[in-house]
N, CA, C and O atoms as a MOPAC input file, in Angstrom:
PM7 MOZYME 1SCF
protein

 N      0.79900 1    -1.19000 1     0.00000 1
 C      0.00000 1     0.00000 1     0.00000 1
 C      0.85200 1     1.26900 1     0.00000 1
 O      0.40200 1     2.21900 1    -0.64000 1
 N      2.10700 1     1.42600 1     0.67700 1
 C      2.86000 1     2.22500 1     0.59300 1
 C      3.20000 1     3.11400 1    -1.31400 1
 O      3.34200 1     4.24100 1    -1.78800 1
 N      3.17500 1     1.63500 1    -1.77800 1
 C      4.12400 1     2.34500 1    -3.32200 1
 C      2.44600 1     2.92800 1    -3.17700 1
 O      2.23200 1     3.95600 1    -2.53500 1
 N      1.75700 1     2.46300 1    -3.57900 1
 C      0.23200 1     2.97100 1    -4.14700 1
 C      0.01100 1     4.55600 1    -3.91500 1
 O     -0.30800 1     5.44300 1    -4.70700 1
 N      0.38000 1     4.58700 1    -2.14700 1
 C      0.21000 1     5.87700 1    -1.82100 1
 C      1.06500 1     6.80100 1    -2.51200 1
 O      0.45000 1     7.81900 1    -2.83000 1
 N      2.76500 1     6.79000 1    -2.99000 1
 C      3.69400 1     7.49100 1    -3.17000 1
 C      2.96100 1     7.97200 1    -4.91700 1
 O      2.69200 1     9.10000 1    -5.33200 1
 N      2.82600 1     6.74700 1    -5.55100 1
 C      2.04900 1     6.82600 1    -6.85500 1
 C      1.09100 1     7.88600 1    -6.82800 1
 O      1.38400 1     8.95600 1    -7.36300 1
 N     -0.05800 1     7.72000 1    -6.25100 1
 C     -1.15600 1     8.25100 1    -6.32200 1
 C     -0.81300 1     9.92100 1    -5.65500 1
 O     -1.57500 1    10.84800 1    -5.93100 1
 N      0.24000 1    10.09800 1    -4.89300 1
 C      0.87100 1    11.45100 1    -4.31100 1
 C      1.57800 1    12.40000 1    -5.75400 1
 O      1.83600 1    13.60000 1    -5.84000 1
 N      1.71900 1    11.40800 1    -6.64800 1
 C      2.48500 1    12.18500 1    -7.58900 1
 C      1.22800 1    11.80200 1    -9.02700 1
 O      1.67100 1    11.45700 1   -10.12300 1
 N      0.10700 1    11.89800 1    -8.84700 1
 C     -0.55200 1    12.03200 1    -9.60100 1
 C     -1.01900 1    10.81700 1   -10.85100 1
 O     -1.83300 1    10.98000 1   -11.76000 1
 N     -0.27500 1     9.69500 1   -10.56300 1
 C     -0.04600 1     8.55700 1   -11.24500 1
 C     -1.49200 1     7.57900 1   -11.12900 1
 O     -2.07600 1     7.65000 1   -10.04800 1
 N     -1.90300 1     6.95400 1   -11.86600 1
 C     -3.27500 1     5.99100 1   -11.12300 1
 C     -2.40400 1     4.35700 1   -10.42300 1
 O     -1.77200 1     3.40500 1   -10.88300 1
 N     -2.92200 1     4.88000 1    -8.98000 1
 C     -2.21300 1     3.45700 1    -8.21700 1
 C     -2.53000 1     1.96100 1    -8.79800 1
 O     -1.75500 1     1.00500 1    -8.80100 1
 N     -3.78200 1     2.00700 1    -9.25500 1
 C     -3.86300 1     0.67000 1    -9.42800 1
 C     -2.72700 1     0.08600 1   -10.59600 1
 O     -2.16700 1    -0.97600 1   -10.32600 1
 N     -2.49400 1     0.56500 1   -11.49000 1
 C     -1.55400 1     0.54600 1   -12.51300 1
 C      0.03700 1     0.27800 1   -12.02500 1
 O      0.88600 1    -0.02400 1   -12.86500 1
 N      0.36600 1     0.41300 1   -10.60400 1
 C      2.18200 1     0.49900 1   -10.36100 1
 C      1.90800 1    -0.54000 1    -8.85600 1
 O      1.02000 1    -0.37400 1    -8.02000 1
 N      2.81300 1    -1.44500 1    -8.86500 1
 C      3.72000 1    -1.74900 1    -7.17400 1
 C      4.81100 1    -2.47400 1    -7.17000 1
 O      5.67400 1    -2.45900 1    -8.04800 1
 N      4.80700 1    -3.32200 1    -5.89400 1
 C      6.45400 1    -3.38900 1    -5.64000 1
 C      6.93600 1    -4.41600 1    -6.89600 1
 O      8.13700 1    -4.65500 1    -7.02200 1
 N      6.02300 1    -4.96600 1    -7.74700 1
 C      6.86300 1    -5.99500 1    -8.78800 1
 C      7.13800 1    -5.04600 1   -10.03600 1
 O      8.21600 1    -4.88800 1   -10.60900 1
 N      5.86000 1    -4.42700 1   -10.33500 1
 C      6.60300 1    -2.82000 1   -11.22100 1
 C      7.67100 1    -2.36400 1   -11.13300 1
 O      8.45300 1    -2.41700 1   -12.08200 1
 N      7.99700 1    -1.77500 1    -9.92200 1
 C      9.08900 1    -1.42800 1    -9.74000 1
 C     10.49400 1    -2.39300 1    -9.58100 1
 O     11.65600 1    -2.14200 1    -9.90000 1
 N     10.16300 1    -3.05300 1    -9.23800 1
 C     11.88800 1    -4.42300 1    -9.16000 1
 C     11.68400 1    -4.61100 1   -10.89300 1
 O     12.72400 1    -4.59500 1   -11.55200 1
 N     10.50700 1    -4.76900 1   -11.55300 1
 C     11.14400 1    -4.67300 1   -13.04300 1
 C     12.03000 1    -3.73700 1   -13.55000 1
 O     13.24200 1    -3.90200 1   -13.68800 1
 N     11.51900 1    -2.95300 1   -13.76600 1
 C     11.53100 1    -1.38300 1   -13.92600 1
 C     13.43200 1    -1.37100 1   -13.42700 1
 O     14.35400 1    -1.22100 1   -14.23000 1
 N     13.54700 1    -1.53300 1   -12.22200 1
 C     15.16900 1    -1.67300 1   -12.01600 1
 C     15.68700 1    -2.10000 1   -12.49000 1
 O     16.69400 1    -1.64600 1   -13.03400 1
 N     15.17300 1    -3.50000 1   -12.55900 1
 C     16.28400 1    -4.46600 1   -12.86700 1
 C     16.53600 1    -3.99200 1   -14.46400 1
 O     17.68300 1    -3.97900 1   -14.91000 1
 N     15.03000 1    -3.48500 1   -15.54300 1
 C     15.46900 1    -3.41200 1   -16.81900 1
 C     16.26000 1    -2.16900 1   -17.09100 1
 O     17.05900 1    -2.18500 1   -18.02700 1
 N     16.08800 1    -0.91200 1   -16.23700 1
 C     17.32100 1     0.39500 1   -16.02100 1
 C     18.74000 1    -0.25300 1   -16.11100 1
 O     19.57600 1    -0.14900 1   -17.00900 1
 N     18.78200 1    -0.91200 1   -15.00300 1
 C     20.34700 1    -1.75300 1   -14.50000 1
 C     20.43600 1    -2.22400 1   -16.29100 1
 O     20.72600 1    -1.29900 1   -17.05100 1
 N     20.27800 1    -3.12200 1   -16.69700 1
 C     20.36800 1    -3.97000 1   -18.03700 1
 C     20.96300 1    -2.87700 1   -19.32600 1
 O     22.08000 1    -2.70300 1   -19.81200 1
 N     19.64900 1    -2.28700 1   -19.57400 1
 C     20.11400 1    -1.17100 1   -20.57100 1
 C     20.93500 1    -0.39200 1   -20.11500 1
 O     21.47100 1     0.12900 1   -21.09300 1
 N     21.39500 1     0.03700 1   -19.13600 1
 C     22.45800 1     1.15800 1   -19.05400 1
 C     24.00700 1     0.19000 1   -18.61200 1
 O     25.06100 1     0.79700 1   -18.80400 1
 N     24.09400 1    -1.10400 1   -18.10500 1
 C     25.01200 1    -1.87300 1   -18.33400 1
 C     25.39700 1    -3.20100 1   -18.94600 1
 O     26.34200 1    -3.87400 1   -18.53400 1
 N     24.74100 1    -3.48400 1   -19.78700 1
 C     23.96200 1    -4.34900 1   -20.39700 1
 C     24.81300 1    -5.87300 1   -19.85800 1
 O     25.17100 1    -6.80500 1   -20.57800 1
 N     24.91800 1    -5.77700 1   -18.87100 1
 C     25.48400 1    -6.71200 1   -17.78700 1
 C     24.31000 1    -7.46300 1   -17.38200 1
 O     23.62000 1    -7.11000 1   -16.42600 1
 N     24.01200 1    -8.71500 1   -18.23900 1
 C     23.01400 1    -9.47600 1   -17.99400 1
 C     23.38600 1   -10.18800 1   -16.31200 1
 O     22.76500 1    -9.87800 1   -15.29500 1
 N     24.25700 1   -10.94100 1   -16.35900 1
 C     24.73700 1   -11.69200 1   -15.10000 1
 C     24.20200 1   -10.94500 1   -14.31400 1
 O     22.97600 1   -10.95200 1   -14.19700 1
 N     25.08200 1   -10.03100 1   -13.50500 1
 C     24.74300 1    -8.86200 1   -12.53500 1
 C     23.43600 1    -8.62000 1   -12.66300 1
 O     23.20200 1    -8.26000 1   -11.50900 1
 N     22.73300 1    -8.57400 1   -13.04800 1
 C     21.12200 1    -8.09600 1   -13.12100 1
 C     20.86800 1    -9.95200 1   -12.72000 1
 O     20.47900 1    -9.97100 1   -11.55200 1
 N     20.92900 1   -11.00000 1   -13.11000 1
 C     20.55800 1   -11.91800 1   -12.84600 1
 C     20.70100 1   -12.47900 1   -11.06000 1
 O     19.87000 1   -13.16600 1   -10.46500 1
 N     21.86900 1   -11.99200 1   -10.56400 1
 C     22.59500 1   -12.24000 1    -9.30200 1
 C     21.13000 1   -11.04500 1    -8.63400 1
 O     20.38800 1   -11.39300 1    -7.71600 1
 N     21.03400 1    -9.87400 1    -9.25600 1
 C     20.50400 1    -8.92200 1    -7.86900 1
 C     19.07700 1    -9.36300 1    -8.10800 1
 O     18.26100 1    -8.97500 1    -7.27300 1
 N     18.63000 1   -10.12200 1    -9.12600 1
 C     16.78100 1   -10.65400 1    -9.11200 1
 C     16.94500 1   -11.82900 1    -8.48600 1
 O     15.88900 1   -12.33400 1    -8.10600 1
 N     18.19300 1   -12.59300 1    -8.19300 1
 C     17.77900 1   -14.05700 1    -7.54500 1
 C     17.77300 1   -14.95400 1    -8.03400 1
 O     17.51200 1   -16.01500 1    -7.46700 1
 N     18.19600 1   -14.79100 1    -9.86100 1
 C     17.64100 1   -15.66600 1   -10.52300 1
 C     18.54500 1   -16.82800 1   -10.47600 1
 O     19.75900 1   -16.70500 1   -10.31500 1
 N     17.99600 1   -17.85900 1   -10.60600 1
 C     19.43700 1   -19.17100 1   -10.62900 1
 C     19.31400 1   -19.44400 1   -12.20500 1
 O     20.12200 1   -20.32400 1   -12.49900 1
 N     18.83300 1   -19.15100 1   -12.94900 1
 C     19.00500 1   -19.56100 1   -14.37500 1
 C     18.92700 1   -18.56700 1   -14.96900 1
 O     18.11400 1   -17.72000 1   -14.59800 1
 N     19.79700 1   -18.33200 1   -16.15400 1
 C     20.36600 1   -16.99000 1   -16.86800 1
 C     19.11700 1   -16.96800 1   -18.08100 1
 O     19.00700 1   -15.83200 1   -18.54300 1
 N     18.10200 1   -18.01900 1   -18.73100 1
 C     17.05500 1   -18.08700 1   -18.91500 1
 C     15.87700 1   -17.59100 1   -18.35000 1
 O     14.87000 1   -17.65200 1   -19.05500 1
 N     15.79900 1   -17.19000 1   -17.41000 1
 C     14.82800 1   -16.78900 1   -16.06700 1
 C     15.09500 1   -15.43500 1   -16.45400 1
 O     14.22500 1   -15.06100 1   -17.24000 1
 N     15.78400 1   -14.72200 1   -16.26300 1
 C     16.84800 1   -12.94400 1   -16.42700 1
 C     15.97200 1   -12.55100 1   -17.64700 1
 O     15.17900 1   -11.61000 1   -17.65900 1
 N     16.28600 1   -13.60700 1   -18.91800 1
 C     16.27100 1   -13.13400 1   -19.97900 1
 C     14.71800 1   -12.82300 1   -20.26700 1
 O     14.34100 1   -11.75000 1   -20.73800 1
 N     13.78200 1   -13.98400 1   -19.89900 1
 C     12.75000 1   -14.01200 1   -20.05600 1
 C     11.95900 1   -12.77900 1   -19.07900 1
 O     11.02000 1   -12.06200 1   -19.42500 1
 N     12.47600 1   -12.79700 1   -18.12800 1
 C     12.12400 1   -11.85100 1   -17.29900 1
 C     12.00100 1   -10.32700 1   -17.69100 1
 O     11.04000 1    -9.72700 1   -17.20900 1
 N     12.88600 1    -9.62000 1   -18.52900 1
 C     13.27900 1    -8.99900 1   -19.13100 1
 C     13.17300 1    -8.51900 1   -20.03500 1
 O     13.64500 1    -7.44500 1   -20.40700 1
 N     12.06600 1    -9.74900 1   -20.91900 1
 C     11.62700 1    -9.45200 1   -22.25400 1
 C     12.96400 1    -9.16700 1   -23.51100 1
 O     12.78300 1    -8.48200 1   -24.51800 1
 N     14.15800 1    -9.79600 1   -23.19800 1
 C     15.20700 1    -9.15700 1   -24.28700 1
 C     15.01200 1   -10.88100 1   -25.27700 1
 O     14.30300 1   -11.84900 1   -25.00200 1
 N     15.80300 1   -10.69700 1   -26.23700 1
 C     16.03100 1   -11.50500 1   -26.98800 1
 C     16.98900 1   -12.16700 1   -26.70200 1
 O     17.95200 1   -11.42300 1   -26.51400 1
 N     17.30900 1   -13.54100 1   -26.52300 1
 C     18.00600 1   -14.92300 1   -25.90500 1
 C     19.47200 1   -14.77200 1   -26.53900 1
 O     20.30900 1   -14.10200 1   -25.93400 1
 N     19.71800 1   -15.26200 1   -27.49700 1
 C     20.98000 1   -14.51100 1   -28.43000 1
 C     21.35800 1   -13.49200 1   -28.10500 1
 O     22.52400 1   -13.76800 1   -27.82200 1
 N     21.22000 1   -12.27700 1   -27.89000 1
 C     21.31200 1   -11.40600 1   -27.61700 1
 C     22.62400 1   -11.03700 1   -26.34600 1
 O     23.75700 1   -10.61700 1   -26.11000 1
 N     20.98500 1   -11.76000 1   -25.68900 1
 C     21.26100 1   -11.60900 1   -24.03400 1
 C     22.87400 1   -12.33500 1   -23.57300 1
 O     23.65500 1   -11.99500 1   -22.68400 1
 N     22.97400 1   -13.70200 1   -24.82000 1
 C     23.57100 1   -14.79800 1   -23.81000 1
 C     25.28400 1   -13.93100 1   -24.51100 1
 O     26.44900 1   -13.99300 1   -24.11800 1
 N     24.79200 1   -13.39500 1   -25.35800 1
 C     26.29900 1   -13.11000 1   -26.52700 1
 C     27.28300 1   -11.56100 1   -25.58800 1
 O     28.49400 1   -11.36300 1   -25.49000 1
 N     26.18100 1   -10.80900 1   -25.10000 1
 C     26.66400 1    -9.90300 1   -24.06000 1
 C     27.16900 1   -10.13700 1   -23.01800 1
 O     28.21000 1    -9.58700 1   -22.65800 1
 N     26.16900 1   -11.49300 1   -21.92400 1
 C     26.77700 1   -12.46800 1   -20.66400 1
 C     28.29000 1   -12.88500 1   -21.22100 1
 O     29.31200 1   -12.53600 1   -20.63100 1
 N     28.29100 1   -13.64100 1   -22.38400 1
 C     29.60900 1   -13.94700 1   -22.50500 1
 C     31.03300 1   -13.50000 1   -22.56100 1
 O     32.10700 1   -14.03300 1   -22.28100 1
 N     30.56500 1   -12.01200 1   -23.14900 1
 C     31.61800 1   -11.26900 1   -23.39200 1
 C     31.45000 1   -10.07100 1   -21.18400 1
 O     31.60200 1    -8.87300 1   -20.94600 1
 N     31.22400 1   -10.85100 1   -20.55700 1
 C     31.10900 1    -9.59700 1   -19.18200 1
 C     31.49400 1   -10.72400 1   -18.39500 1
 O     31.15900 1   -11.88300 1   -18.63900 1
 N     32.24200 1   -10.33200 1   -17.39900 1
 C     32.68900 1   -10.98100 1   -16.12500 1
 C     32.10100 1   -10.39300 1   -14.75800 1
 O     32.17300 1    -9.18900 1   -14.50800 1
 N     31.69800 1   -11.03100 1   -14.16000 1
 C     30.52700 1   -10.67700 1   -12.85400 1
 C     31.83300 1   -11.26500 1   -11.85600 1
 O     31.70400 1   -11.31100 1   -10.63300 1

């Protein structure tokens, strides 16, 4: 109820945003601005680098060709 209130304080419609909105919303900021799949996978919890990707909505190839080339 908290996010709802902060939402609805800044003019936003609450029903539309909460706390899983927002942990997306991070985790996909974190991604595009370091496109450090791993690291985004480690801070969601995920145990499978499939899980990240899907999570994420990016494209699999993509995703796995960037993981490869980054060291976490």
């Amino acid at each position: 109820m908290v996010v709802r209130g902060w939402v609805g304080e800044i003019g936003l419609e609450p029903t539309a945003y909460g706390t899983h909105t927002m942990r997306r919303t991070k985790a996909t900021l974190i991604y595009r601005r370091t496109k450090n799949l791993r690291a985004v996978q480690f801070l969601l919890g995920h145990t499978k680098l499939e899980s990240t990707v899907r999570y994420l909505g990016i494209e699999a190839e993509d995703a796995l060709e960037i993981s490869e080339q980054t060291d976490v």
